[in-house]
C-alpha positions in Angstrom: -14.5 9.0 -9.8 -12.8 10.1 -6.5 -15.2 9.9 -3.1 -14.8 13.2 -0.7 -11.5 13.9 0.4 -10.3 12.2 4.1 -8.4 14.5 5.9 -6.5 13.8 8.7 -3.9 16.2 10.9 -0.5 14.0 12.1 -0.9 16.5 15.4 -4.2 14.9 16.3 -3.3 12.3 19.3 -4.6 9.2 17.4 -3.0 9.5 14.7 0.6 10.8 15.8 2.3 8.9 14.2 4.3 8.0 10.6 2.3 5.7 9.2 -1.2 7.3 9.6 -2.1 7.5 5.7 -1.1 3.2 5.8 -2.7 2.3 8.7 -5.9 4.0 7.6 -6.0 2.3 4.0 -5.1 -1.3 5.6 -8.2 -0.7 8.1 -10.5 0.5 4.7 -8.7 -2.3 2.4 -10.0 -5.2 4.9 -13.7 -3.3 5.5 -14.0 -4.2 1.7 -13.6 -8.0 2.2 -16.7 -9.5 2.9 -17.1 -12.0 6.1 -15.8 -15.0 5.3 -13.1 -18.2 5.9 -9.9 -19.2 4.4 -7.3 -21.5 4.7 -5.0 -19.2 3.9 -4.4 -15.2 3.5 -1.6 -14.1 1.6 -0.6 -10.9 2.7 2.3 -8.9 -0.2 4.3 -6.2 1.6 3.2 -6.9 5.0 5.2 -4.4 7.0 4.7 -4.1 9.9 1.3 -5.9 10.0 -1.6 -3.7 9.7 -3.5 -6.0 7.4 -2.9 -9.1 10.0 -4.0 -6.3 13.0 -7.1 -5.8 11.3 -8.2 -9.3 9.8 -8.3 -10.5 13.6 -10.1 -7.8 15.2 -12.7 -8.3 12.3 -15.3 -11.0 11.5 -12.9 -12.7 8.9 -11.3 -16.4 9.4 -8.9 -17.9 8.4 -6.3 -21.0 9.5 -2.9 -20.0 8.4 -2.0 -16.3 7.6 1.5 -15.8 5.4 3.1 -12.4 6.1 5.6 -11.4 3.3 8.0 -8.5 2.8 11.6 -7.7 1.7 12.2 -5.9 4.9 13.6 -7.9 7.8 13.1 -4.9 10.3 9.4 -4.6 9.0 8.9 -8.6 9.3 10.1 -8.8 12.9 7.8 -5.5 14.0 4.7 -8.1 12.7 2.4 -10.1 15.0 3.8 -13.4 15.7 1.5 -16.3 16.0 1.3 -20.1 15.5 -1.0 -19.6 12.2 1.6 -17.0 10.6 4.3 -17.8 8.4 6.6 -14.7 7.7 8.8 -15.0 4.5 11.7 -12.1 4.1 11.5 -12.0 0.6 11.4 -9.1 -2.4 8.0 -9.9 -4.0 9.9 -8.4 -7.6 11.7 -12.4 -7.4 10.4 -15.8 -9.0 11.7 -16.8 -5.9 9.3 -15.4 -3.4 6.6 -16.6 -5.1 8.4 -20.2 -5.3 7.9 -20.4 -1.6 4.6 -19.7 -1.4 1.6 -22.5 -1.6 -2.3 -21.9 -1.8 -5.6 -23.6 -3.2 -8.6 -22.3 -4.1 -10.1 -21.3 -0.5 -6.9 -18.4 -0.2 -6.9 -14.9 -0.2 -4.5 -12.8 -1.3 -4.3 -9.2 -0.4 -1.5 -6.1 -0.6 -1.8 -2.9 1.1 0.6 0.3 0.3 3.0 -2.2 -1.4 2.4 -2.6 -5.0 3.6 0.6 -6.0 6.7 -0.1 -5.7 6.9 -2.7 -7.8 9.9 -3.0 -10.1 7.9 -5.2 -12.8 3.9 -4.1 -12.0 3.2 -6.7 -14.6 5.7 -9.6 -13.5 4.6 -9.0 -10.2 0.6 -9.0 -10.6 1.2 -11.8 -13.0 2.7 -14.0 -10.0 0.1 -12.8 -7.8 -3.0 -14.1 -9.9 -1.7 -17.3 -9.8 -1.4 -17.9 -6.2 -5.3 -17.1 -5.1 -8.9 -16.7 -6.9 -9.6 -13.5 -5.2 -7.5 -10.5 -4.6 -7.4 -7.1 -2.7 -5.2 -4.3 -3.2 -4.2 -0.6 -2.4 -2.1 0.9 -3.8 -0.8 4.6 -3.7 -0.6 6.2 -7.3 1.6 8.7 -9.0 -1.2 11.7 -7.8 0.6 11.3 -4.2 2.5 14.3 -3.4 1.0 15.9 -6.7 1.3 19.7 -5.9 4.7 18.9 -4.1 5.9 17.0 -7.7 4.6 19.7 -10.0 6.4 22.7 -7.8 9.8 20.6 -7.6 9.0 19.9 -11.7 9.8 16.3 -10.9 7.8 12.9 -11.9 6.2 10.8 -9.7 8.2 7.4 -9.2 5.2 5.3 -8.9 2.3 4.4 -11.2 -0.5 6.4 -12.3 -3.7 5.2 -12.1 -4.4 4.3 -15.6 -1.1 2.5 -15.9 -2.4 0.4 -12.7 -6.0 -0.6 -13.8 -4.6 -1.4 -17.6 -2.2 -4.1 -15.6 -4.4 -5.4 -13.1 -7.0 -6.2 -15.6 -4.7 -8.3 -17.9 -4.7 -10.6 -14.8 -8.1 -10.1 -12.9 -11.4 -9.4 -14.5 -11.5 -6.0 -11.3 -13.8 -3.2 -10.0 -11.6 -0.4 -8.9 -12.5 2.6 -6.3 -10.2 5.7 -6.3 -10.0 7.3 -2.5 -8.5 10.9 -2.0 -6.6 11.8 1.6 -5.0 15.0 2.8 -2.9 14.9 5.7 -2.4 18.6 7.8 0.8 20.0 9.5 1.3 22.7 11.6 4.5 24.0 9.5 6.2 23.6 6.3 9.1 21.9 7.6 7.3 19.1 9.7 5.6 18.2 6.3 9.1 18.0 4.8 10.3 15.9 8.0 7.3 13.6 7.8 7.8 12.8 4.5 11.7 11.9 4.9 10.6 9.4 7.9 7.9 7.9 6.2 7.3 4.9 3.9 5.1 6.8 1.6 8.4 8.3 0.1 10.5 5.4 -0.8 11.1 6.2 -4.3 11.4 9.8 -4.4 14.2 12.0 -6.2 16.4 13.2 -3.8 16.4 17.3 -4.5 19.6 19.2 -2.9 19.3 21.0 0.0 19.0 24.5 -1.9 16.0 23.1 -4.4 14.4 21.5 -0.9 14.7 25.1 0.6 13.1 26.9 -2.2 10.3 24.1 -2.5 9.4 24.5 1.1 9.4 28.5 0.0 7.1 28.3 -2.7 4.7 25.4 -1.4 1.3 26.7 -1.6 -0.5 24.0 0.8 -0.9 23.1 4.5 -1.4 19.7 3.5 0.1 16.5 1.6 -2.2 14.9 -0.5 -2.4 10.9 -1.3 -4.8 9.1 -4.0 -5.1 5.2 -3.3 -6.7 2.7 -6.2 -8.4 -0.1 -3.9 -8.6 -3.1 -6.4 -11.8 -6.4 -6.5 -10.4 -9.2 -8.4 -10.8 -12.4 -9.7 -8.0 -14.2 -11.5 -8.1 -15.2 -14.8 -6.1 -17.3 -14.3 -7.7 -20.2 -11.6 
């Protein structure tokens, strides 16, 4: 079951920005973990580094933090520190996960990543093996649902089911469902937000006529986003 809605409007002066929807569910994903020390966080599709912002401003430890991500541009806009290891590497490869050493005191954790997965099951897989305990969020295929159904177009990223029958081959897992709505002031900033930001990465590019007409007939002042945040332990350690 879905809580209430969050609603947020890119014009308000906190959140004018791109990454809004991402920043918020990195701030909510680490409010889940509870106080505690590790030797090391693994953190899957880092970005930019919302995860690593939030871990230090909160009561969480930890000794050596491993930032990793297949964008180099992403990777040099994270926090630098002596305790963080950034890897540039595309978390769909063996080899990513080659380089990457934990024990039993880690934590992994992925925010607004996941989805994009190539192999969900190759990639969760790897993941289980790495850490006892795990923390996701991940955006599912109801994100930009009225926008897909009006452009008669499928979602590129997993639905919810297809996520929680995955995950739990590899972690026994609670699961939460969060619904968010982000406001514009026009049609066409919608349409420009979502061209600039991440949340987008896989779409279907439309032509410019059957983007014209979409903006026409959109119905809402609003995008909307639905985010599974994922407990797990391995089964595997």
């Amino acid at each position: 079951m879905s809580n209430a809605v969050q609603e947020f409007s890119r014009f308000a002066h906190e959140y004018d920005s791109y990454n809004v929807i991402q920043a918020e569910v990195a701030k909510t994903l680490v409010k889940m973990i509870p106080v505690s020390h590790h030797t090391t966080v693994l953190d899957i599709g880092c970005g930019r580094g919302e995860v690593y912002k939030n871990m230090v401003t909160s009561d969480l430890s930890f000794e050596n933090f491993i930032a990793l991500d297949s964008s180099l541009p992403m990777l040099t806009l994270h926090p630098s520190a002596h305790t963080i290891r950034k890897i540039h590497a595309d978390f769909n490869t063996l080899d990513a996960f080659a380089t990457i050493s934990s024990d039993h005191n880690s934590l992994i954790l992925s925010s607004s990543a996941l989805q994009w997965s190539k192999d969900l099951d190759f990639t969760i897989g790897q993941m289980a093996q790495k850490s006892p305990t795990a923390y996701f969020a991940i955006f599912t295929a109801n994100t930009f649902k009225t926008l897909h159904q009006i452009a008669g177009i499928s979602s590129p990223i997993y639905s919810d089911s297809a996520l929680r029958d995955t995950i739990e081959k590899y972690y026994h897992a609670s699961f939460e469902l969060k619904e968010y709505r982000l406001s514009f002031g026009s049609i066409r900033e919608m349409f420009h937000y979502i061209k600039k930001s991440g949340v987008s990465g896989g779409e279907k590019h439309l032509s410019y006529k059957q983007t014209k007409e979409l903006m026409k007939q959109y119905p809402l002042d609003y995008l909307e986003f639905e985010v599974l945040y994922v407990t797990g332990n391995s089964l595997s350690i």
